[in-house]
VMD Tcl script that builds the backbone (N, CA, C; Angstrom):
set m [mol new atoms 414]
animate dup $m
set s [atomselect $m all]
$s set {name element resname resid chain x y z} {
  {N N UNK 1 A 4.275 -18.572 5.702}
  {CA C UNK 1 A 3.659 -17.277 5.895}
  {C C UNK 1 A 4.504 -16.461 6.865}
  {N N UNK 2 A 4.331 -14.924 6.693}
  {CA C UNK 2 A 5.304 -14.407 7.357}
  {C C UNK 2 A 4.719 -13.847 8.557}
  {N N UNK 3 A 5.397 -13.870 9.972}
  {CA C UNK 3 A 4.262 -13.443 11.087}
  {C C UNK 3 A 4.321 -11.870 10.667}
  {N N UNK 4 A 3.051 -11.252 11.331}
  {CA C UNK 4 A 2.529 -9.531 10.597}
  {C C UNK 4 A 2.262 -9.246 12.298}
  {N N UNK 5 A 3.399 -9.976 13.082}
  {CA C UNK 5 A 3.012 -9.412 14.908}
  {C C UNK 5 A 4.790 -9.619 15.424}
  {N N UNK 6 A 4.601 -8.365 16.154}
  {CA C UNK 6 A 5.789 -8.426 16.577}
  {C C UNK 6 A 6.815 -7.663 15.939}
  {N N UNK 7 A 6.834 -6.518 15.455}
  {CA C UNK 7 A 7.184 -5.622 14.676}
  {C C UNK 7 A 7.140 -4.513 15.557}
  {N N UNK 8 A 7.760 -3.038 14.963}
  {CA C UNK 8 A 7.874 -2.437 15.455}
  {C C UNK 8 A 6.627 -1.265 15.617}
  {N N UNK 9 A 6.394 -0.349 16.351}
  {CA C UNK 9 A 5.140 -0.441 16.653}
  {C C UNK 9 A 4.608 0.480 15.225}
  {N N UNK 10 A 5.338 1.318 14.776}
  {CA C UNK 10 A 4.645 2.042 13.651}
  {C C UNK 10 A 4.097 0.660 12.442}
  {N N UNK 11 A 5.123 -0.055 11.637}
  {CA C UNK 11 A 4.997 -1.190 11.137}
  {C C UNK 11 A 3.420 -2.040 11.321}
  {N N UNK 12 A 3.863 -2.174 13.110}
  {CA C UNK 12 A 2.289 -3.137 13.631}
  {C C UNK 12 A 1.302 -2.172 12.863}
  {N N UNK 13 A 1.460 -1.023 13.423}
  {CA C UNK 13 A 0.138 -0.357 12.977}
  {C C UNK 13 A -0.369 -0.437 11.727}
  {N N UNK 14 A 0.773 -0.336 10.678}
  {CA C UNK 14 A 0.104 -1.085 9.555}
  {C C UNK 14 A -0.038 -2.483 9.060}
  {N N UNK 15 A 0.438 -3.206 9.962}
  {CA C UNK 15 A -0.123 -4.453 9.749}
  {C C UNK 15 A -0.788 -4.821 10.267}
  {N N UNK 16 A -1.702 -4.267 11.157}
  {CA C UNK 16 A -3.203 -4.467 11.789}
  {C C UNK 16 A -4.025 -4.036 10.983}
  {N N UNK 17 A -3.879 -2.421 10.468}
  {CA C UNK 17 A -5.058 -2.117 10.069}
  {C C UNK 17 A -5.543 -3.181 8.189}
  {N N UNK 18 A -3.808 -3.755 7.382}
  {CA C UNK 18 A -4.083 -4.343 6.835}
  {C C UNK 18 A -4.691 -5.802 6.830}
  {N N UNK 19 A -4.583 -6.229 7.772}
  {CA C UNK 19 A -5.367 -7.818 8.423}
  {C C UNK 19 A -6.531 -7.605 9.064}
  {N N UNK 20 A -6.906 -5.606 9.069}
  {CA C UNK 20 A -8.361 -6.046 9.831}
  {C C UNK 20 A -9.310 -5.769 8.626}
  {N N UNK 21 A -10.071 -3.939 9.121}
  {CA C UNK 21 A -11.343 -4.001 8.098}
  {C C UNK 21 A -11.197 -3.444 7.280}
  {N N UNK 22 A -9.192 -2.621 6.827}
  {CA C UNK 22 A -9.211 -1.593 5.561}
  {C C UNK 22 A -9.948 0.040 5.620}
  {N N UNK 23 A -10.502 0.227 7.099}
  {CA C UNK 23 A -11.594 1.239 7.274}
  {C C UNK 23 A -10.972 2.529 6.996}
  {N N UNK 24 A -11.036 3.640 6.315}
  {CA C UNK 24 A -10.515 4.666 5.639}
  {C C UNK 24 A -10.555 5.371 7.217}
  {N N UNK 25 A -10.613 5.457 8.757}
  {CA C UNK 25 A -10.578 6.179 9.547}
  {C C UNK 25 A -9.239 5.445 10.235}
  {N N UNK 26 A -9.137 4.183 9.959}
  {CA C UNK 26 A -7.899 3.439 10.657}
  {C C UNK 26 A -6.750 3.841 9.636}
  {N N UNK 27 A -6.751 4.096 8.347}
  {CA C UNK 27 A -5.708 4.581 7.389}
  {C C UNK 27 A -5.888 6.127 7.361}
  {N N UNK 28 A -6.723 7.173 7.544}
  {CA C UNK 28 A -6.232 8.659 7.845}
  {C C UNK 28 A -5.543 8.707 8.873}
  {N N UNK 29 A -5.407 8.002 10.144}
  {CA C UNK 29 A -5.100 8.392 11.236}
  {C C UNK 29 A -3.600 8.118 11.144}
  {N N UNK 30 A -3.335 7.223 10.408}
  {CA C UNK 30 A -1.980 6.453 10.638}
  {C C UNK 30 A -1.073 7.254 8.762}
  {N N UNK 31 A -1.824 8.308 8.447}
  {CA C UNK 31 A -0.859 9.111 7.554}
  {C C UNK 31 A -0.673 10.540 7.808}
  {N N UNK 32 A 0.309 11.247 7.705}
  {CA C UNK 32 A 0.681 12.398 7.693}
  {C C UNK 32 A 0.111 13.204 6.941}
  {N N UNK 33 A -0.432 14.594 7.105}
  {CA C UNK 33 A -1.040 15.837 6.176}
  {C C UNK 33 A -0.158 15.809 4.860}
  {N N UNK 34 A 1.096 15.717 4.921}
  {CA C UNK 34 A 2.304 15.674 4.414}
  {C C UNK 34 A 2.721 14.484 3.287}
  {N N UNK 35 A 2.090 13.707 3.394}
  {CA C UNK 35 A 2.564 11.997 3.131}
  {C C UNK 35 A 2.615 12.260 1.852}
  {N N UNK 36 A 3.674 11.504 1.122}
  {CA C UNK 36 A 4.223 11.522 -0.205}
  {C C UNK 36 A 3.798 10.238 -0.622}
  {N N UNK 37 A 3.132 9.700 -1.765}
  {CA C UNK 37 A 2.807 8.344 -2.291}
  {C C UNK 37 A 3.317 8.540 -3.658}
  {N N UNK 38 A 3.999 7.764 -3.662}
  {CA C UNK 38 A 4.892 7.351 -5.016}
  {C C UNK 38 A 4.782 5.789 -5.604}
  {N N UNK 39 A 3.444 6.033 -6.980}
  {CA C UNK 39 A 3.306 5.154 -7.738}
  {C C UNK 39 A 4.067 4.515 -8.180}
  {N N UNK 40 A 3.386 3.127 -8.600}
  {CA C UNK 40 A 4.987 2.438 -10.271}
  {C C UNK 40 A 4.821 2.787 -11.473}
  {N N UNK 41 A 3.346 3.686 -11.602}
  {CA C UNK 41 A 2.893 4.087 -12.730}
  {C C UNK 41 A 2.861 5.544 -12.820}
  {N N UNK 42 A 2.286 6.089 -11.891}
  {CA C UNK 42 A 2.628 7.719 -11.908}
  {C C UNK 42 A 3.768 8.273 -12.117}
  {N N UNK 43 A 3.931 8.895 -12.824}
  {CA C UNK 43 A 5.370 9.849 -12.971}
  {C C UNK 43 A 5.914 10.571 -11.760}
  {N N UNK 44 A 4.490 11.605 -11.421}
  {CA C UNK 44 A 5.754 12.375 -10.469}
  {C C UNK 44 A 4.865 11.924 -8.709}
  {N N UNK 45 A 5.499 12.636 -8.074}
  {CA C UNK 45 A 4.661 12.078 -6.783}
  {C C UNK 45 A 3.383 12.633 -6.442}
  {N N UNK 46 A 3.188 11.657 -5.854}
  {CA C UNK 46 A 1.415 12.051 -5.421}
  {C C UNK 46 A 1.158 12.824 -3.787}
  {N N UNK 47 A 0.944 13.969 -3.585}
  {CA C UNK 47 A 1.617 14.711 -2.515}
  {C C UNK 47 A 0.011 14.905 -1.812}
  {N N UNK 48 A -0.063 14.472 -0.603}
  {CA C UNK 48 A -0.985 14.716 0.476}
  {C C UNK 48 A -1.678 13.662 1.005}
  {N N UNK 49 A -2.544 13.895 1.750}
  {CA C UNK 49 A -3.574 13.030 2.299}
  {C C UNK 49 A -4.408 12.569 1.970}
  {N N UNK 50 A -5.191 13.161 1.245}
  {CA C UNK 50 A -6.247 12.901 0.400}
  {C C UNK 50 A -6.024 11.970 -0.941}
  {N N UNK 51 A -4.734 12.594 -1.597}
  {CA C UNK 51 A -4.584 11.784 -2.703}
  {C C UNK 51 A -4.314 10.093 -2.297}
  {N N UNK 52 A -3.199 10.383 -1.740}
  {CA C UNK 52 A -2.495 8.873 -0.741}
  {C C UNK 52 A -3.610 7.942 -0.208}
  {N N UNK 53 A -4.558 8.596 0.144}
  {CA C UNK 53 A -5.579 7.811 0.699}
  {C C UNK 53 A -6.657 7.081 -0.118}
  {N N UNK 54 A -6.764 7.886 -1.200}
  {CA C UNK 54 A -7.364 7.354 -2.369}
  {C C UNK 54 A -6.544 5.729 -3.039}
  {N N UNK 55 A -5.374 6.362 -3.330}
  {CA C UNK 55 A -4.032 5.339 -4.068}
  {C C UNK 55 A -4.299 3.856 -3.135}
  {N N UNK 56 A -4.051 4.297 -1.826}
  {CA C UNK 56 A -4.042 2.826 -1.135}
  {C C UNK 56 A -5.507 2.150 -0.681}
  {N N UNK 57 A -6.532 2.835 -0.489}
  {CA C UNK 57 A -7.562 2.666 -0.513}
  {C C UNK 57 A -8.186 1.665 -2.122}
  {N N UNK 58 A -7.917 2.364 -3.120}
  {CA C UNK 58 A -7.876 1.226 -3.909}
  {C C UNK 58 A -7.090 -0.163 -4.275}
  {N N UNK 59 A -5.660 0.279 -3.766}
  {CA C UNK 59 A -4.749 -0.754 -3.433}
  {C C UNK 59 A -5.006 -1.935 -2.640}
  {N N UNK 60 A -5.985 -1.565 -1.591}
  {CA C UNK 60 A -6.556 -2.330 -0.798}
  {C C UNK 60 A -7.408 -3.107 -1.653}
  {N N UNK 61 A -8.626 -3.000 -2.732}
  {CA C UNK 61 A -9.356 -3.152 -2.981}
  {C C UNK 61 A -9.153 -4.119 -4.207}
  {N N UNK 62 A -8.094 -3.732 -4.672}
  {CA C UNK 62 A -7.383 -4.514 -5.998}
  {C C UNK 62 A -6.690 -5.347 -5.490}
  {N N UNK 63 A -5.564 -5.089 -5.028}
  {CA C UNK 63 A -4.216 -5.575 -4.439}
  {C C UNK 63 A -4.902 -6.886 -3.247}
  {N N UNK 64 A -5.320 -6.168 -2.704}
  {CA C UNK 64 A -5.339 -6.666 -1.151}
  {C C UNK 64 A -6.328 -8.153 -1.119}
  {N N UNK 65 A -6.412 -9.202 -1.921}
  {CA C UNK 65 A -7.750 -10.304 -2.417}
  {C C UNK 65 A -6.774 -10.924 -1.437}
  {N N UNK 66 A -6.866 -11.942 -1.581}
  {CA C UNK 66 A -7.101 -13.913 -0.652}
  {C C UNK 66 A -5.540 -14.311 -1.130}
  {N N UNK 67 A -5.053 -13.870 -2.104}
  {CA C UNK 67 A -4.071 -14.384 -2.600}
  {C C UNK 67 A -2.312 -12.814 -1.830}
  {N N UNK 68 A -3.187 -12.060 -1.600}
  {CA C UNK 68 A -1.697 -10.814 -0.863}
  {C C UNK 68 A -1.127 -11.929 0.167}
  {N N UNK 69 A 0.063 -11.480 0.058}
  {CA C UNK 69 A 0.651 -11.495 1.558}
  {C C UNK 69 A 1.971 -11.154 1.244}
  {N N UNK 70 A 2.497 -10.790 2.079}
  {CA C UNK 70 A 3.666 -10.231 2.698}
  {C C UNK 70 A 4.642 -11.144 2.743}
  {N N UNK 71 A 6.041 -11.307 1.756}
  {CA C UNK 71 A 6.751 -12.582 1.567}
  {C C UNK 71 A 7.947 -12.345 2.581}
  {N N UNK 72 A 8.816 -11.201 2.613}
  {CA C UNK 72 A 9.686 -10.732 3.337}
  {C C UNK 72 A 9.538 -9.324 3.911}
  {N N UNK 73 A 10.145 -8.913 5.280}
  {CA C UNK 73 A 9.956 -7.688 5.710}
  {C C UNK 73 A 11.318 -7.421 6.477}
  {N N UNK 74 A 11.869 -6.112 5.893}
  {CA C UNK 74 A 12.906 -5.256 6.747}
  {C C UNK 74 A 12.282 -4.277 7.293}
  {N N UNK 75 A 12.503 -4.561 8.864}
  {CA C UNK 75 A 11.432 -3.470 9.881}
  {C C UNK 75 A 13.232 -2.188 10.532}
  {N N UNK 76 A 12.995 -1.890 10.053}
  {CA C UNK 76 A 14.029 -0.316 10.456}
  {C C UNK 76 A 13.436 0.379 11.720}
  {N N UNK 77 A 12.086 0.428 11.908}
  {CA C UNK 77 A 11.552 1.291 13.021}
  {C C UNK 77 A 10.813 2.078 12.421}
  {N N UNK 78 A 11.582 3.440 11.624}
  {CA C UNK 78 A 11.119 4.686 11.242}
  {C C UNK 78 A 11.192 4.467 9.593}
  {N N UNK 79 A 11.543 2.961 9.011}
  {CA C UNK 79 A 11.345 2.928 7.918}
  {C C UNK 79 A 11.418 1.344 7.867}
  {N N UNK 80 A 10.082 1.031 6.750}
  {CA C UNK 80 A 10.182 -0.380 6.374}
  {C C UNK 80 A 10.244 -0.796 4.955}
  {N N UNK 81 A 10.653 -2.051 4.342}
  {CA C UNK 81 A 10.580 -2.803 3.053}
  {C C UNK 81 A 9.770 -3.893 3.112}
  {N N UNK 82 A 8.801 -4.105 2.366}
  {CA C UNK 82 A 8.049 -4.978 2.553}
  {C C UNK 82 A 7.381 -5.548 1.455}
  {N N UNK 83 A 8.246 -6.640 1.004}
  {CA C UNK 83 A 7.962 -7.061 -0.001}
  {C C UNK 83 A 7.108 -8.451 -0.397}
  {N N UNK 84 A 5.797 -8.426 -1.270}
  {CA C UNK 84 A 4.586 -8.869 -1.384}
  {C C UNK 84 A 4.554 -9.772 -2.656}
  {N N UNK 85 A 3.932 -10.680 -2.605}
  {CA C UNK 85 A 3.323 -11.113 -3.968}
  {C C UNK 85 A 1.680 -11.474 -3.773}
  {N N UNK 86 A 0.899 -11.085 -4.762}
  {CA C UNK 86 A -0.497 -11.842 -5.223}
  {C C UNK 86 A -0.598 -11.896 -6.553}
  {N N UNK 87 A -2.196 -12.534 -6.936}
  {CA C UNK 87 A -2.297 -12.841 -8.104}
  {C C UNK 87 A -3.334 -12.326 -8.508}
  {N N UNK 88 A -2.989 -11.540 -10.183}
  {CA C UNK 88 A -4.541 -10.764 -10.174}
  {C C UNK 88 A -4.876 -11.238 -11.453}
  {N N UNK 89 A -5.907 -11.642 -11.707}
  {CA C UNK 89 A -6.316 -12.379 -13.221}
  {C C UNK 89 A -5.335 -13.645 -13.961}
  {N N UNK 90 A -4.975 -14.264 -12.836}
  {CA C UNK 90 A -4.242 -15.335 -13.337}
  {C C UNK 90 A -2.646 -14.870 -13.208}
  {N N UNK 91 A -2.371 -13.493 -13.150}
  {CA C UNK 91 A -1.096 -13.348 -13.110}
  {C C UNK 91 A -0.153 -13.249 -11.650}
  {N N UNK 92 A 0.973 -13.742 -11.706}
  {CA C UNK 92 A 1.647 -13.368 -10.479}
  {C C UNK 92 A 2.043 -11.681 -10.346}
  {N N UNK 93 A 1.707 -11.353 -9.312}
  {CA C UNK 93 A 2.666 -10.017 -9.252}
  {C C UNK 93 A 3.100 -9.538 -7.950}
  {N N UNK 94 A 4.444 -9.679 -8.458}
  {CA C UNK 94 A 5.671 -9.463 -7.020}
  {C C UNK 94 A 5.998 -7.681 -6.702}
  {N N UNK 95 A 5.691 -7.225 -5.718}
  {CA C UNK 95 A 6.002 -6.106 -5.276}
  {C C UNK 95 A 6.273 -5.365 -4.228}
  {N N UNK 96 A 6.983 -4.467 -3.899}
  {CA C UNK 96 A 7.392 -4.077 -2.590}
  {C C UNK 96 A 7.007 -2.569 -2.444}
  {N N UNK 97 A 6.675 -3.134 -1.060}
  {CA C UNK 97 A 6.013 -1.113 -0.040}
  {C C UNK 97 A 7.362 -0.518 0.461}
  {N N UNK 98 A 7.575 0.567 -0.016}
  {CA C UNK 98 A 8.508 1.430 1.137}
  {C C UNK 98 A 7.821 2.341 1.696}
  {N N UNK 99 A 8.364 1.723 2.885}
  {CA C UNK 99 A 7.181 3.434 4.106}
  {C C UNK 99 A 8.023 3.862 5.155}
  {N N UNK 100 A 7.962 5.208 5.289}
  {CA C UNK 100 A 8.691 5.965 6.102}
  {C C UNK 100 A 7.962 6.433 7.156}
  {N N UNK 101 A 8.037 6.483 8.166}
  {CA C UNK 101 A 7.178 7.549 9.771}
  {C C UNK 101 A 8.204 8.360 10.131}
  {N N UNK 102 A 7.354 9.578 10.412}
  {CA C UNK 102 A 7.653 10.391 11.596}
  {C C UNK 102 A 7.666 10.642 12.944}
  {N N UNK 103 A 8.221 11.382 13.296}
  {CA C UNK 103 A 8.317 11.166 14.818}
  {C C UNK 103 A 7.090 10.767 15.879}
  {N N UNK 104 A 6.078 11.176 15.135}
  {CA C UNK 104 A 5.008 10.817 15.676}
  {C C UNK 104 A 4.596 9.604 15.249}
  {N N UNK 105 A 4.977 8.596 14.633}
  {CA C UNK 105 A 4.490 7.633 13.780}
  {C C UNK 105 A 3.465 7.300 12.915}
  {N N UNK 106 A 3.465 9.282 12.343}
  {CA C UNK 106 A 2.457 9.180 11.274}
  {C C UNK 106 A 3.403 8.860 9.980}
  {N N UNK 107 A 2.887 8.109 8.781}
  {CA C UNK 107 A 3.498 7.663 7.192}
  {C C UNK 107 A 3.769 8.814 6.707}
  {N N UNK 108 A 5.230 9.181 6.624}
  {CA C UNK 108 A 5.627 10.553 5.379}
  {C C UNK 108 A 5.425 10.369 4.250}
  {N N UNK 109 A 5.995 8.944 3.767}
  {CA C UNK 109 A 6.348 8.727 2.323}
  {C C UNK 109 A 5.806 7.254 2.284}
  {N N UNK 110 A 5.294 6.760 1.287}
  {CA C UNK 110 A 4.790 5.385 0.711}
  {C C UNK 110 A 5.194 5.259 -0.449}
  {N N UNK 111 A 6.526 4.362 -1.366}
  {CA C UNK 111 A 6.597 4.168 -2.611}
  {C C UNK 111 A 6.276 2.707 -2.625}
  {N N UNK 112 A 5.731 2.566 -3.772}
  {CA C UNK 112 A 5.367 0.982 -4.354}
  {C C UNK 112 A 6.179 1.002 -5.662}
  {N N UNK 113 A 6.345 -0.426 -5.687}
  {CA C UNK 113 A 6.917 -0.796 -7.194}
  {C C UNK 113 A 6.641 -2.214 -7.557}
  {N N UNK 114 A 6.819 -2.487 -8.371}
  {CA C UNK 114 A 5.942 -3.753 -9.149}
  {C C UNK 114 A 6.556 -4.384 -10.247}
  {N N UNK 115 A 6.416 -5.549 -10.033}
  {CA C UNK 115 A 6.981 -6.465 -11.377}
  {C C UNK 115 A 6.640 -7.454 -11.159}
  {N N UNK 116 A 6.367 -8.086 -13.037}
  {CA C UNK 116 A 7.059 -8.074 -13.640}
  {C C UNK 116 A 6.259 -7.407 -14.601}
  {N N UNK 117 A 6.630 -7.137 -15.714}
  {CA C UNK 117 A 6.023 -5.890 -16.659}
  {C C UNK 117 A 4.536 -7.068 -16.540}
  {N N UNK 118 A 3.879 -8.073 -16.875}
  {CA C UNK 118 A 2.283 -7.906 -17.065}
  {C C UNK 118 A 2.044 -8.230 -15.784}
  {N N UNK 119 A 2.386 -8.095 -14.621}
  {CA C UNK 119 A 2.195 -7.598 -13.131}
  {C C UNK 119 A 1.649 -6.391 -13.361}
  {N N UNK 120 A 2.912 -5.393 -13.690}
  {CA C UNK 120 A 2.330 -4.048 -13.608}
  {C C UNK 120 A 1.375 -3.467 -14.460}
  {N N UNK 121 A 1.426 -4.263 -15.508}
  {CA C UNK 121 A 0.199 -4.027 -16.605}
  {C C UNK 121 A -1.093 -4.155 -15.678}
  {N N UNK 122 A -1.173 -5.059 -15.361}
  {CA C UNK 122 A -2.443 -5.709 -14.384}
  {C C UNK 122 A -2.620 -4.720 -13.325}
  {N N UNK 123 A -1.869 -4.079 -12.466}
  {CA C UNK 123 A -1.853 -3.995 -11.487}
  {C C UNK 123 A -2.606 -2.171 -12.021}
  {N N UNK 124 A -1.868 -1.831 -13.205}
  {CA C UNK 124 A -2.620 -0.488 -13.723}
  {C C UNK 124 A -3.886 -0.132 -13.968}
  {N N UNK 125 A -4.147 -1.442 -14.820}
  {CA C UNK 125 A -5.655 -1.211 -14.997}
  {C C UNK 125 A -6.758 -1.702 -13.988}
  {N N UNK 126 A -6.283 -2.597 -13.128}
  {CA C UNK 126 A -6.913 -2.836 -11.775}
  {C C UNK 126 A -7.248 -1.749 -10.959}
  {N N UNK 127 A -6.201 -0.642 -11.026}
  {CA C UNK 127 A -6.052 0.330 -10.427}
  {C C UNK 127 A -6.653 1.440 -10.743}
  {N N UNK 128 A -6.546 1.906 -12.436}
  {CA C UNK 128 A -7.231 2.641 -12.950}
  {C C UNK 128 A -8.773 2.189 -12.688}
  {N N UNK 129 A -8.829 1.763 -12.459}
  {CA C UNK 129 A -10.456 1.013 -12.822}
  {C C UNK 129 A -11.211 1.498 -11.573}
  {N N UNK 130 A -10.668 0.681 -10.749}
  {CA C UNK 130 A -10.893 1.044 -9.334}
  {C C UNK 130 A -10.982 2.382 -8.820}
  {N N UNK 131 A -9.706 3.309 -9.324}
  {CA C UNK 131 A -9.613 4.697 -8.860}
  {C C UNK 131 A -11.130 5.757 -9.460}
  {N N UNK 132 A -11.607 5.332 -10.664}
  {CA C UNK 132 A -12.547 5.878 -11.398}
  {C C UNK 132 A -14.097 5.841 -11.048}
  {N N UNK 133 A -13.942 4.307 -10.580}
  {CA C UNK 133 A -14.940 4.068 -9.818}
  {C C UNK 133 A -15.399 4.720 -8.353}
  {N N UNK 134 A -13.880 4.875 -7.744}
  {CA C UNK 134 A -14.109 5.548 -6.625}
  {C C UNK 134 A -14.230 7.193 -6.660}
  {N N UNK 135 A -13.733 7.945 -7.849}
  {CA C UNK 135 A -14.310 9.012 -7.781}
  {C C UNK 135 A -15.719 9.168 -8.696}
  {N N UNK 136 A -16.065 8.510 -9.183}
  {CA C UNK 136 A -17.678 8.297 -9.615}
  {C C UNK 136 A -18.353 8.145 -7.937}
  {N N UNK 137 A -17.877 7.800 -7.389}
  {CA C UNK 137 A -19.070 7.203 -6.334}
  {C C UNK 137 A -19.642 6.168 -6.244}
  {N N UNK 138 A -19.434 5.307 -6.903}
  {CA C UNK 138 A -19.651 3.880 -7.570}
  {C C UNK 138 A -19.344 3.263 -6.511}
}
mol reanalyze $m
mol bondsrecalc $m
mol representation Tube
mol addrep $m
């Protein structure tokens, strides 16, 4: 297992709030008005706060089971790689976070990417599913 302490402090910050309760006030605080989220499935980028918060908020919810963790990490400071595997319906799926901060160490940019193609199959409709639900109110 890979230690998620001892990183740099923007980094920590998201690796606390992912090892604690996921609480949508510990993830607004720690993104930019600005923040760019770039799907493996969306075409073009997903631009703001609101949207971004939605994306990983379900990411959390899909992604984030008993089986996530964090296999390798390049901590840059003001930019990290952080690359993951879990398992969703029997399948493996290997994927990596890129995240960028600003000077303030709020998140500019978040891209994800995913493989292997029925990873990302999985990881779509997990996602779709989830995202639908969450704007139902469900």
């Amino acid at each position: 297992m890979i230690a998620l302490t001892g990183h740099s402090p923007n980094l920590q910050r998201w690796f606390d709030w992912m090892e604690g309760s996921h609480d949508a006030a510990g993830l607004a605080d720690q993104l930019a008005e600005h923040v760019v989220f770039r799907s493996p499935v969306v075409h073009t980028p997903q631009e703001g706060k609101a949207i971004t918060m939605a994306y990983l908020s379900a990411a959390g919810q899909t992604l984030g089971g008993d089986t996530f963790q964090y296999t390798r990490i390049f901590d840059c400071g003001d930019k990290a790689v952080l690359e993951f595997e879990c398992v969703m319906d029997g399948i493996s799926v290997n994927g990596v976070d890129m995240i960028e901060w600003d000077d303030q160490g709020k998140i500019t940019d978040f891209k994800v990417m995913v493989r292997p193609l029925k990873g990302m199959q999985a990881v779509h409709a997990a996602m779709g599913a989830m995202l639908a639900k969450m704007k139902g109110g469900a």
